[in-house]
C-alpha positions in Angstrom: 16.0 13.2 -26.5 12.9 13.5 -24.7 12.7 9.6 -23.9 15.9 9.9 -22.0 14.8 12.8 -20.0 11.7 10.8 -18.7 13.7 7.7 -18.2 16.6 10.0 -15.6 13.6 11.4 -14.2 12.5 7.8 -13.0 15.6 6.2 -13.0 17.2 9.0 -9.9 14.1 8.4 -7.3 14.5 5.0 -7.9 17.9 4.8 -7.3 17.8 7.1 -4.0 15.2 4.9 -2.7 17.0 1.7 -3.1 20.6 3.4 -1.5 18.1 4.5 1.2 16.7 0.8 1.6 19.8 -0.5 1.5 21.7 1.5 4.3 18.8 1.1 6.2 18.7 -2.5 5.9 22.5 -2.9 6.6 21.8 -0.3 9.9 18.8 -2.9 10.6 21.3 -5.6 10.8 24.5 -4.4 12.9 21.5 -3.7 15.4 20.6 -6.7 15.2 23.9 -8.1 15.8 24.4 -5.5 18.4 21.3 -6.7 20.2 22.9 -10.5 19.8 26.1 -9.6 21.6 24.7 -7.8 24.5 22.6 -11.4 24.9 25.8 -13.4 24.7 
């Protein structure tokens, strides 16, 4: 039971990071689109 107490306890950061790279990088890129349009 103690093995799968470690494993949540490095599995959640990991996943919270990851959903936080993730919006981030989909953010990143409708800016980057944004920034296209206003060119066009």
């Amino acid at each position: 039971k103690g093995v799968i107490k470690i494993m949540w306890l490095l599995l959640i950061p990991i996943l919270l990071l990851s959903a936080i790279a993730l919006q981030s990088y989909i953010s990143g890129k409708e800016l980057k689109e944004d920034i296209a349009k206003k060119r066009l």
